[in-house]
Structures are given as C-alpha cells and as structure tokens.
N, C-alpha and C positions, 0 to 999 in steps of 0.2 A: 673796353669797359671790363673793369673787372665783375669777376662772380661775387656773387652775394656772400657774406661770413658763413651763413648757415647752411648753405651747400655742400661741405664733407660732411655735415651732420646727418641731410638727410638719406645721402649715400650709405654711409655706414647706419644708417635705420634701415636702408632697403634692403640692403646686402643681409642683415642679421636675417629681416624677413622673410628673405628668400632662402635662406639656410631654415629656417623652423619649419618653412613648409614642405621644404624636402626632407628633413629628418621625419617629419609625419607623414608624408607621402612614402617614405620608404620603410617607417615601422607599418602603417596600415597595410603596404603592399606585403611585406612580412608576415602580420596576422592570416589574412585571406591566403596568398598565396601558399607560403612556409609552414604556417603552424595553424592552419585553417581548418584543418585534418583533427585535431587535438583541443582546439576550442570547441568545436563541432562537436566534440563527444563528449565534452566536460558539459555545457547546455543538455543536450540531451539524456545525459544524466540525471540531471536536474531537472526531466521531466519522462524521464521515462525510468521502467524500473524493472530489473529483471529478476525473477523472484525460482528458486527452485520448487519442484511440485514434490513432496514426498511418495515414494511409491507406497502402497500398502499392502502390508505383510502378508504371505498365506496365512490360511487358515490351518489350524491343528484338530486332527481329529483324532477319535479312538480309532478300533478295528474293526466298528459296524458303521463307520461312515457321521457317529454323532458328531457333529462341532463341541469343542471345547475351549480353543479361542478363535475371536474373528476381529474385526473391524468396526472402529464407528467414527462418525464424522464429530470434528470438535472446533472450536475455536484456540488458536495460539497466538496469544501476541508477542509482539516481535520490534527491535527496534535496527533501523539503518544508522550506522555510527555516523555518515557521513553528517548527515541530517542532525543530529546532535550539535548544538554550540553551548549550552549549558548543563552538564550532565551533573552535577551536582543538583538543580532544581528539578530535573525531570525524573532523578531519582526518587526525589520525595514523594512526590505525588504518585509513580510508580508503585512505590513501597507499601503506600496504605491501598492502593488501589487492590495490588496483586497479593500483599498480603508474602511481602516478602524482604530480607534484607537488602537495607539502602546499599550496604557495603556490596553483597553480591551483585547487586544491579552495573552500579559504576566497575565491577570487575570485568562483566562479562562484554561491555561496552568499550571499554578501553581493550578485553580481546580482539574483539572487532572490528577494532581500525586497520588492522590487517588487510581486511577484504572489507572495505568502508563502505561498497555497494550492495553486500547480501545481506538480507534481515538475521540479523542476532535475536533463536527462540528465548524469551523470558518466561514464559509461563506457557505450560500447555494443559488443552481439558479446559480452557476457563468456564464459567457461568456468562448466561447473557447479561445479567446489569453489570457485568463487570464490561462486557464489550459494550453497551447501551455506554454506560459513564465515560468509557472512553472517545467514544463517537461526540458524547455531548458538548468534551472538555479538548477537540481534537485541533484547535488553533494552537491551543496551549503545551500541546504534545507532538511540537515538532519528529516527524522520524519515526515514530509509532506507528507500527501497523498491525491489521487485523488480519491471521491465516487463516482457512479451514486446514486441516489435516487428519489425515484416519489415524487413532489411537486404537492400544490396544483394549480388545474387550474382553474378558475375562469368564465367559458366562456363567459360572457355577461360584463365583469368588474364588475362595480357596480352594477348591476344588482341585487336589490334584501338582498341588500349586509349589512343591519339590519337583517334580517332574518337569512339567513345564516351563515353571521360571520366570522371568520377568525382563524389563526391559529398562536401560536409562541411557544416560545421553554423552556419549563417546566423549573418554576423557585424552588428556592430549598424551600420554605415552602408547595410549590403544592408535591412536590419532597415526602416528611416526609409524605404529607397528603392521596399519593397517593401510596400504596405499588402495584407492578409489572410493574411501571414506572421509566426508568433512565437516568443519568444527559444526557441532549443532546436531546430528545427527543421530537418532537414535537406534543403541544396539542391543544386543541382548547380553545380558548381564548373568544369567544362571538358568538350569536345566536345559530343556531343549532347545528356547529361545537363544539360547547360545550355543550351543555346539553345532545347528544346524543355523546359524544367523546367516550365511553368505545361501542357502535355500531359500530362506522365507522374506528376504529384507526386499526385492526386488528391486528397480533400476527408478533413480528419480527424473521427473520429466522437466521442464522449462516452462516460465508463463514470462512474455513482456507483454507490463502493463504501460498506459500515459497514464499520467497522473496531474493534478490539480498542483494549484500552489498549493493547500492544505495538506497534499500526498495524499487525496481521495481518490483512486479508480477512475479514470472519464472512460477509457473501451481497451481491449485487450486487441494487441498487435500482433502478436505470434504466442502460439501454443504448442509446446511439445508434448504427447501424453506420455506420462508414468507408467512401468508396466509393472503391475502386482507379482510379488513374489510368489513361487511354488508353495503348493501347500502340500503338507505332511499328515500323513495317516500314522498313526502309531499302532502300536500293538496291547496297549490300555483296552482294558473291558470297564467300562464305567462303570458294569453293575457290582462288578469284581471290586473295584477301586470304589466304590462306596459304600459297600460293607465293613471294607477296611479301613477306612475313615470313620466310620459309626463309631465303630468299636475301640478307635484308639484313642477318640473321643476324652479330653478330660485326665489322658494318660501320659505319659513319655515314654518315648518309642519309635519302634518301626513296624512295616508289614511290606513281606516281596511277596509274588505268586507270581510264579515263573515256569512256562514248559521246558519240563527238562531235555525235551527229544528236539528242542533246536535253540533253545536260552531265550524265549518269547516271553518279556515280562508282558505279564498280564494288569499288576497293579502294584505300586509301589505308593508307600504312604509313611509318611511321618509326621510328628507332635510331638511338641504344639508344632500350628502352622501361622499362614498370615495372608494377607490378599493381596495375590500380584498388581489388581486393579490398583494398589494405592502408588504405581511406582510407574502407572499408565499417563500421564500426565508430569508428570517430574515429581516427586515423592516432598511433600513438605518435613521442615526440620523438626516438626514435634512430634511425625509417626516416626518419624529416621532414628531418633532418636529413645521411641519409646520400644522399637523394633528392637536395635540394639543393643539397649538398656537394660533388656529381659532378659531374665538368666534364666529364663529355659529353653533362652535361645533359639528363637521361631526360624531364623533361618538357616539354621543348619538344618541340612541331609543327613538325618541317622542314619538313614538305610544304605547312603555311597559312602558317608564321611565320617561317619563316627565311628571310632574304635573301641571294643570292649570286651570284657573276659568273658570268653564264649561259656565257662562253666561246663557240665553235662554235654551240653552236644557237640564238644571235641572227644569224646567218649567212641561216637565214630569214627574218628579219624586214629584214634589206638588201638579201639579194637580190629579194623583192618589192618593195622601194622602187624599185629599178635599174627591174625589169621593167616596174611599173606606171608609172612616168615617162620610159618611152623610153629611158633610159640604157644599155639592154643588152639582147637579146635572144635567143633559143636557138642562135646562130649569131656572136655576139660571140667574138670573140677576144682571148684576156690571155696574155702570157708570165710563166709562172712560172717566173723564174729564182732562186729562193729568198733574195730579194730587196727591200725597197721604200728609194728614195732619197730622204727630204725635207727638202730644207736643206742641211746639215750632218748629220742624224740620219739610219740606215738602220736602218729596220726587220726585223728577221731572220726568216724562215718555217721551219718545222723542214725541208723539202727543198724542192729543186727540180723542178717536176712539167713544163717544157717548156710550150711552147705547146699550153693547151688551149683548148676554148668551155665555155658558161654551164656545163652538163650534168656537163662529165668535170672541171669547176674546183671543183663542187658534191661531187660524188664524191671526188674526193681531200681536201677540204676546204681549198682551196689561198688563204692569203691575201692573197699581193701581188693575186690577181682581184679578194676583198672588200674589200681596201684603197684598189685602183683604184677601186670601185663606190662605197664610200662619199665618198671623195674629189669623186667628181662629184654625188652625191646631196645632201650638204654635211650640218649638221651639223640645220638646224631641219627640212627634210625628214624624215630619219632618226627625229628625236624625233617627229614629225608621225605615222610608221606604225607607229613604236613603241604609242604610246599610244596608236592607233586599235587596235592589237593586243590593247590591254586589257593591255600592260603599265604601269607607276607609278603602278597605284591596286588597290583590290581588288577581287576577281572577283565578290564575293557569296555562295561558299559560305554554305551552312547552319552555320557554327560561329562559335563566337564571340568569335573570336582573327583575324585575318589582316592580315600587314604589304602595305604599298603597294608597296614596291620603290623602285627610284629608275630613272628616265629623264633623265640629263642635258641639260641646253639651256648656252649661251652668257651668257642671264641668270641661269640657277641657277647657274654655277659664280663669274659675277661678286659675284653679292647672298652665298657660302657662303664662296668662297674668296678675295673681292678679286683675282681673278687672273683675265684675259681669255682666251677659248676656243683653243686653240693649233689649228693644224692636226692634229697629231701625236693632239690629242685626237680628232679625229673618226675618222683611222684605228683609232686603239683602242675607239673606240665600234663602230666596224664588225663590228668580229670578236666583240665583247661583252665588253670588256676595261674596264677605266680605271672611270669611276662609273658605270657601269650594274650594276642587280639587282635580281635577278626570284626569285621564289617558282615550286620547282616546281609547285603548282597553275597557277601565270600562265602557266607554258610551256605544259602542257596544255591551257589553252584557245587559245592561239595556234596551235600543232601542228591544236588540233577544228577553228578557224577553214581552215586549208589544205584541212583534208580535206573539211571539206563545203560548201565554196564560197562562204568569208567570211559564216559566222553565227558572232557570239559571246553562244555558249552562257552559260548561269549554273553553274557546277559543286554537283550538289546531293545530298547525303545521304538527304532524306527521300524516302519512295515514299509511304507510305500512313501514316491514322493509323485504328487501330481501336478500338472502344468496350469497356469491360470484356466484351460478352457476343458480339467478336467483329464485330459489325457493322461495316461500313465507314465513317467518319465524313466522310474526306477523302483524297482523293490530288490529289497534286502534279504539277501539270502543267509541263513544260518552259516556259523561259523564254530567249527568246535575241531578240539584237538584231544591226543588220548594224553591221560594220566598221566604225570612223570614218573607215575612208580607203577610195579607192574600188579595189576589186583587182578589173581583170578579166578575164576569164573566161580567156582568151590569159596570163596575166603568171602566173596560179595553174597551170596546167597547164605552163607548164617546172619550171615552181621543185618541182611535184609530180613531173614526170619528173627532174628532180635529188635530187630524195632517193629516188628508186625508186633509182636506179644506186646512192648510198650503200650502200644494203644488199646489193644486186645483184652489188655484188666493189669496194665503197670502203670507207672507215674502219667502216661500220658492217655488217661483211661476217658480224660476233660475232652479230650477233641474227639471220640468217635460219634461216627456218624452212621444212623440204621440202614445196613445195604451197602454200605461203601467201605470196604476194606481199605484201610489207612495205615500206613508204616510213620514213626517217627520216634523223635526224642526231645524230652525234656530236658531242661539245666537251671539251676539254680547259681549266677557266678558270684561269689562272695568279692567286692572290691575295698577299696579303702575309705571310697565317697559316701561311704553308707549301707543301705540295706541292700541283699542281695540282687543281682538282675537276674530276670524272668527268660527263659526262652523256651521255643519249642521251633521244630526244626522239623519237616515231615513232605509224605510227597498220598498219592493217591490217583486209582484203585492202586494198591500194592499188587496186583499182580501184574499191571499194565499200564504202568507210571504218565499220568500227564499231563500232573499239577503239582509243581515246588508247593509249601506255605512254609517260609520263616515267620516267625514273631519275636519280637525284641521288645520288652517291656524293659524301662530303667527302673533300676531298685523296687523291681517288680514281688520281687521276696521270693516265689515257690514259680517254677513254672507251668508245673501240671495245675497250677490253682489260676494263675493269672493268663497264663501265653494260651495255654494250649484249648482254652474256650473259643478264644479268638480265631486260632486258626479251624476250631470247628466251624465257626460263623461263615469262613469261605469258603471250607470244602462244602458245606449244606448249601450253600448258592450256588459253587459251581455244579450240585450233586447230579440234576440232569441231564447234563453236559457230558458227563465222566462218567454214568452209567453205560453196559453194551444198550446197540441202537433197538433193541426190544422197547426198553422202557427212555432209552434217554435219545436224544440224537447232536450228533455236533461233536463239539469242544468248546470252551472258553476260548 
C-alpha cells in the first residue's frame, strides 16, 4: 500500500517545526545564558537609578571666625537622557516651566546622551511651585527628575563679593583640563572660590535609588555619603571690609588694607560690585547680560586687574631712586617755580610752592623737584627701582586674575611704539604719568615695602584651611622677599619723613586721624579717559607700620579731596587696633 500524497508534506511541515523550535530554543538559551548578564542590567536600569550626591562646599570665613559663605539646601532639576523619547516636546513645557531656553534645554540633553544614565542639572535653586508643577505634570515629563543639593549661600550679598567670587557650572575645555571633574558639575569661577576650588569643593557621594514606572522614588538601595569640602579662614576683617565698601559706595574704584609686616590683606574692595548669589543656582541670561552689559563693569577686580596711571604716588618710587643713588638728599634743594623748561616744551605744575628741600617738596607734592629728580635718575634707573618695587609684573596674590602693569624702558617703547625715548618721557615717567601702570594691589605692596624696611611682601587672602570637623589642616605662613634694588636704611627714612609731613598739613592732610600718626601720599593721574584718577597710598602708626590703605578712586579728580577721606575712614576703624596696648589692644 502505498503512502498517502500528503505525507512529504507533512514531513517537511515537521521538520520546518522542529527547526523553529530549536532556533528559539537556542536564541532563548542565548538571552539567559550568553547575554543575560546585559539584559539584566539594561531592566534594571530601567528601574533603578544611580544618581551622584554633590558634596558641599566649605564654608569661607573672615579672620574672627565670622561665616561669609556657606551652604543651603535647594531643589535642581535634572533630566535622564535615556528616559527622553521626545525631547523636542519635553522641551517646551521645560522652557516655560523653568523659565529657560528651548534651544539650551535640547543642547544640554543631547550632551547627555554620553552618559544616558546620570541626571543632566537644568536648573538649579528652583522655587517650589516650580517642583509642585512638576510633580503634578510628572506622566508627562518622562526623565525628569527632582534633586536637593547644597548651593551656594552668600550671606551678606555682595559682600565682599571680588574677593570671594562665584561659582558656575564646568564648561567642557575646564572639563578635558580638569581630570576627576564631571559634566554638570559646579566650580568656581573667580576670587577665592576658584583659586582654592580643589579645597572647598569636597568629594561627591553615590545614591541608588528603585524607582516607579513614572521615575518616582519607591526606597533607596545604597547610599554613599558626600564628604564636604575644607573650609577656608581668610585674613578679611569684615569690619575692615565694610568700611571700605561704605565708602566706595556709589564710586569706581578700589580699597586694599594690607599688613605690611607679612602681606595679610585685611580688606579688599571694589565698585561697582554684584551678588555672587545670582550665579548660585546657574545665573539667568537677562542678569548675565545686564552684568556684562554695564560699563562700569561690575565684575571686574580693580584692585587685582585693573591697570592705571598711578599719578603722585609713583612720586615714591623716584624719590627713593634720587635718594638711594645719591642724587638728592633730606637737605637738597629745588625751586618750585611752578614750572619745568625742556627744549622748546614747558612743563606746567598746578602752583608754585617756592624754594623747598626733599621733605616740604614731598608734602606739597611739588613736580618741577620730581621732574628735576627724575631727569637726573634717567629713564633705565627709574624702571630699574620700579620693578625692584615689584611694580610690571604681579604680586602673587592668592586669586586668580591679576594684570602685570606696565613699567616703561627706552627699548619697550622702541620694540611697541617704533618711536625713541624722548626726555619729556622720562619727566612724565617721574610723576607717574605717560605709560606707566600699576594695579592698586602693586602700590600696596610698594607703600608695605617703605614701611617695613624694603621686604616685599606676597599680598595673601588665605589664613587657614580647616577640615570639615574643624581641625586645623593648614595655615599660611607669610612670604616676602627683599627689594630688587638696594634701599638704604638712610634714603627710606626721608622718603618715610616725607610722607609723614604729607599727612601732617600737605595734600594728604584729608586722611589724618587724631592720635595716630599716618605716613602717605596723594596722586592725582591725569589719563586720556577723562578726568583725573584719585589716589592715596599710606600705611599707619608711621612709626610702627601695620596697616597698608591704598585707595583708588576713577576719574576721581584730586586725591587729597576724594581718596585720602576714605582711607581716613579705615585707618579711624582700625584706630584701636593700631594704638600702643595702653589705649588700644590687638591688630586688625
């Protein structure tokens, strides 16, 4: 009997069958066995979420221990790229929510597919009905999620707020520059916050959380803690530094008070200013822009970074040149007949003060004498105790910004300007006029230099750095080197008795103070930008130096009328301080 017709059919039906069910039998075994490893983490991805803890900064303090920045808890939201399928939509609703652009939303989103499992910050600092809306609206906002994290706080606002500095959010060449820092991350960006950021940023911790289908929280699997960064004491006197904020108040400018017996600023101030708090949270683009926008320039550092024609009080740094090279001494004599003839060209002095010596030519601040001096000193001399001064280069401060200045020579103006060094130049070099300029920090440590007997100081911010549990980790010890030029002991003690008299009843008669003998000098620098700039330059007691005050007023006009009030304002606060301990006790 033969077989049925349909019998290879259903042979070749079985056979197919039994091939489909081995090829699924051996991909399933495949999944589970081979690659069961890698599904298994892709699901669990999918419900679990590993989230970095940000560590929180040290705190910043003065030199009595006051806080000036610290910490506070905030909400940031954040989105998972993975979690993302329509980032165009998620944008929008974003955008009005956060109050931010669509375009930057979908940039920082598509960065984040890099690392598709760590939350990408969008906004930090937010408000709660901004995280209420979002919780309401949270079906709809796949990938969305809610942080806390400690921001910075700011306590006084601007307080300070050159010094200190501010913080934002690591951009990607810092990123490459900086290994065990990542995207998102927030650094410090200027004054202290950044020069000491690998101090204060501290170690971040680890959270796995499980999570819902919605990506809501159900229980925390593992916790690693965060260890808060060191915190920094500085050498800032708050009361010091808000005097000096009063008063620049309204102004442009600067103010240093610096002990000259080891470079310990005391208080550094500039204006206008602005509030670091607005850069604590990621800085929105209409203060960014109305920051930048301003042209009086809130964030620049006048007192590290601005350059300007010191005027009058490079007066000290020629008259030491005279002194220390023989050229002149406490007994010289110069008519000032308000007056200088060279050439064809006459130089004009605002009066004529009569035959005076070094002392009373000092005191009135008289320039045909400085004109005379530098004329004989000549022009490489002059640059020679400039920059032994420690002026045209920078001082060292602790921050992380500061311009050089410029010191002219015969061959910088030849190699700059193709133009050979005029005579005319060097009498304006004398007075502090033509291309010279100096940062008021630079004067301050030229002024510390006079007062304590040709050491130049390092100008320094930090005092101390403390461990989160308080302990003392490190303090900073003074740093100072001598003169590059030789001043001695004889050539500093006129040039010191000539700015005692300045104060004493000459140009700088605006800063004395009753009981405290004060040495300094006035300047008036004439520039191209407009009206003259203001300075005054002095240190106190004069006989036993241990308070710098620079003052740098722009287009201040007179400086015995504008600067040198100011710096009375903080030599009369620190006055108790810098009395002998009969009547005063301490130091600033």
């Amino acid at each position: 009997m033969s077989a049925p017709s349909w019998a290879p059919r259903v042979t070749r039906i079985g056979l197919i069958a039994v091939l489909l069910f081995l090829l699924l039998a051996g991909r399933l075994w495949s999944l589970q066995a081979i690659q069961g490893d890698y599904y298994r983490g892709l699901s669990e991805q999918n419900r679990i979420r590993d989230f970095a803890v940000p560590a929180p900064r040290g705190v910043i303090y003065d030199r009595r221990g006051q806080p000036l920045v610290t910490n506070r808890a905030a909400f940031t939201v954040s989105v998972l790229p993975m979690e993302v399928r329509q980032p165009g939509r998620l944008a929008d609703v974003l955008a009005a929510l956060l109050g931010m652009d669509r375009e930057e939303i979908l940039a920082r989103v598509e960065a984040g597919r890099r690392r598709p499992f760590e939350p990408v910050p969008l906004r930090r600092d937010v408000g709660k009905p901004v995280v209420l809306a979002i919780e309401e609206n949270r079906m709809d906002l796949p990938g969305v999620v809610i942080q806390v994290e400690p921001v910075r706080e700011y306590l006084q606002q601007s307080f300070a707020a050159h010094t200190l500095g501010y913080l934002g959010e690591i951009t990607g060449d810092e990123l490459r520059a900086k290994p065990g820092y990542r995207s998102g991350d927030l650094i410090g960006k200027s004054g202290i916050e950044r020069a000491y950021d690998e101090t204060l940023r501290g170690e971040p911790g680890r959270l796995r959380v499980e999570v819902d289908a919605a990506g809501r929280p159900v229980r925390v699997l593992d916790r690693q803690a965060a260890h808060p960064g060191r915190s920094l004491v500085t050498n800032l006197d708050a009361t010091l530094q808000a005097v000096a904020e009063q008063h620049l108040r309204g102004k442009v400018g600067a103010v240093i008070a610096m002990d000259p017996r080891n470079g310990e600023i005391l208080a550094l101030a500039s204006s206008p200013t602005y509030d670091p708090g607005l850069f604590s949270g990621g800085i929105s683009a209409a203060n960014w822009r109305r920051l930048t926008g301003d042209r009086g320039l809130p964030l620049l550092n006048r007192a590290a970074e601005g350059t300007y024609e010191p005027g009058s009080v490079f007066k000290i740094v020629t008259g030491l040149a005279a002194l220390s090279e023989g050229v002149a001494n406490r007994n010289s004599v110069f008519h000032c007949t308000g007056s200088l003839q060279l050439g064809r060209w006459i130089f004009r002095d605002l009066a004529a003060y009569g035959t005076v010596n070094f002392i009373r030519g000092t005191q009135v601040s008289c320039n045909v004498m400085f004109w005379t001096l530098g004329r004989a000193v000549g022009v490489e001399r002059l640059a020679r105790y400039a920059t032994g001064l420690g002026l045209g280069g920078p001082t060292g401060i602790d921050l992380p910004a500061e311009a050089a200045g410029l010191i002219p020579t015969a061959e910088w103006k030849q190699q700059t300007w193709k133009e050979p060094w005029y005579p005319g130049d060097t009498l304006n070099m004398a007075i502090g006029q033509g291309f010279v300029l100096t940062t008021p920090v630079q004067m301050a440590r030229v002024v510390s230099a006079v007062a304590n007997g040709g050491m130049l100081m390092r100008p320094r911010l930090a005092r101390r750095i403390l461990a989160a549990d308080g302990r003392e980790v490190r303090t900073f010890a003074s740093e100072g080197v001598p003169a590059g030029v030789k001043l001695p002991p004889a050539a500093l003690q006129v040039m010191r008795d000539g700015l005692r008299a300045v104060v004493a009843g000459g140009t700088g008669a605006a800063a004395a103070v009753q009981g405290l003998e004060i040495a300094g000098k006035t300047g008036s620098a004439e520039n191209p930008r407009g009206r003259p700039h203001a300075w005054f330059a002095g240190y106190a007691p004069a006989g036993r130096p241990a308070l710098v005050v620079v003052v740098f007023i722009e287009h201040g006009y007179r400086g015995g009328l504008n600067a040198a009030p100011i710096a009375r304002a903080l030599f009369e606060a620190a006055r108790p301080a810098l009395l002998p301990p009969a009547t005063g006790q301490g130091r600033p």
